[in-house]
C-alpha positions as CSV (number, residue, x, y, z in Angstrom):
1,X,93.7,81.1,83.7
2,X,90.8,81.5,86.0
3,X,88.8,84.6,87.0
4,X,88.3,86.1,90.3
5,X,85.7,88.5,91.0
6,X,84.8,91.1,93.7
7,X,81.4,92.8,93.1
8,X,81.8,94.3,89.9
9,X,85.6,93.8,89.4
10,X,86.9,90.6,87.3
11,X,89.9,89.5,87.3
12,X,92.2,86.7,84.8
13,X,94.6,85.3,87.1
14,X,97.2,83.3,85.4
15,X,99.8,82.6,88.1
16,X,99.3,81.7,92.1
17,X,102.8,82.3,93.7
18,X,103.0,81.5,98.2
19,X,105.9,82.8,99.7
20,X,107.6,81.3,102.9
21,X,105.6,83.9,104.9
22,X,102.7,82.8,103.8
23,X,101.6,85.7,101.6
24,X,99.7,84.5,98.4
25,X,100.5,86.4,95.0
26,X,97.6,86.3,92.6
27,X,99.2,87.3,89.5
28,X,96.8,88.9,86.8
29,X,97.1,89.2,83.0
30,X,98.1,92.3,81.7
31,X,96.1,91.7,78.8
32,X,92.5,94.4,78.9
33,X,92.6,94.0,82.6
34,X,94.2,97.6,83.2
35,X,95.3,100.7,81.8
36,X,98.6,99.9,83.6
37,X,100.8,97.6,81.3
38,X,104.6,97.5,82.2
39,X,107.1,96.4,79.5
40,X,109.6,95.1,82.3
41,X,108.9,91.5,82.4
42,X,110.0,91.6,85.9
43,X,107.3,94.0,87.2
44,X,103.7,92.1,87.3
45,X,100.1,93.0,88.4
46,X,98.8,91.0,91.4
47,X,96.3,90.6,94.0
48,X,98.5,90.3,97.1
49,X,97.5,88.8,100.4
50,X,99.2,89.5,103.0
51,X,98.9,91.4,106.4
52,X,96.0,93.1,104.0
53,X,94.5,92.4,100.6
54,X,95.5,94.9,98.0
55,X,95.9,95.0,94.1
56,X,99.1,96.6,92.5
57,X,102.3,96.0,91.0
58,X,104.9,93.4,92.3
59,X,108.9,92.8,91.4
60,X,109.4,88.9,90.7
61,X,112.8,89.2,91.7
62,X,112.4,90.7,94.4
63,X,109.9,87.7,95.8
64,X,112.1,85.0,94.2
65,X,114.0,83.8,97.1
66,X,111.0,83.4,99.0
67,X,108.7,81.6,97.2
68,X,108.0,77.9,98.3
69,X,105.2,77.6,95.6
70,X,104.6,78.8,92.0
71,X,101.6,77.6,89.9
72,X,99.7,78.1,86.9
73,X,97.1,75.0,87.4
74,X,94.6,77.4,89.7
75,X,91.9,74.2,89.6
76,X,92.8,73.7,93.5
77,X,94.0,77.0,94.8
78,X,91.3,79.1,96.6
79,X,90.7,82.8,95.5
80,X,91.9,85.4,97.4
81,X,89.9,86.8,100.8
82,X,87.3,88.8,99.6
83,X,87.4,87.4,96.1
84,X,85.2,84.3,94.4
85,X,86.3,82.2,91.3
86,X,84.0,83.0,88.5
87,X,82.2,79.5,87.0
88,X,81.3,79.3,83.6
89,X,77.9,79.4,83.0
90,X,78.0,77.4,80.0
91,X,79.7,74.9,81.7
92,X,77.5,75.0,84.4
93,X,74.2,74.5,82.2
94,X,75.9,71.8,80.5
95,X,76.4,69.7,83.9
96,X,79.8,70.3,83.4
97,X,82.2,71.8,86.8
């Protein structure tokens, strides 16, 4: 999991999806990140880039056929337009990256 932020707004992502178009998926955890929470594990919560960058709810199934990539490991994915990966200040005053 990795955190993207936007101003104010922070995000856990714990999935990067790319579809055959090109469109990224940023999938986010459902867990204290909205009041939205769906109990279909089908339906997810993602930051999609596309012909625009918006945030709201995706069908996995429906994307399925298209995807070409599907990760968890974030460490060399870049966040979404508009978006920067949070660093961990502790690991940052550690001289850890």
């Amino acid at each position: 999991m990795r955190t993207m932020t936007k101003g104010d707004l922070k995000l856990d992502v714990v999935e990067h999806i790319m579809l055959r178009n090109m469109w990224e998926y940023f999938v986010i955890s459902d867990k204290g990140q909205n009041d939205w929470v769906s109990n279909d594990p089908d339906i997810a919560y993602a930051v999609v880039m596309g012909f625009e960058t918006e945030l709201g709810c995706i069908s996995l199934s429906e994307i399925e056929p298209h995807i070409v990539s599907r990760t968890k490991n974030l460490e060399g994915i870049m966040p979404a337009n508009g978006y920067e990966w949070e660093e961990k200040v502790l690991d940052m005053q550690a001289g850890i990256v």
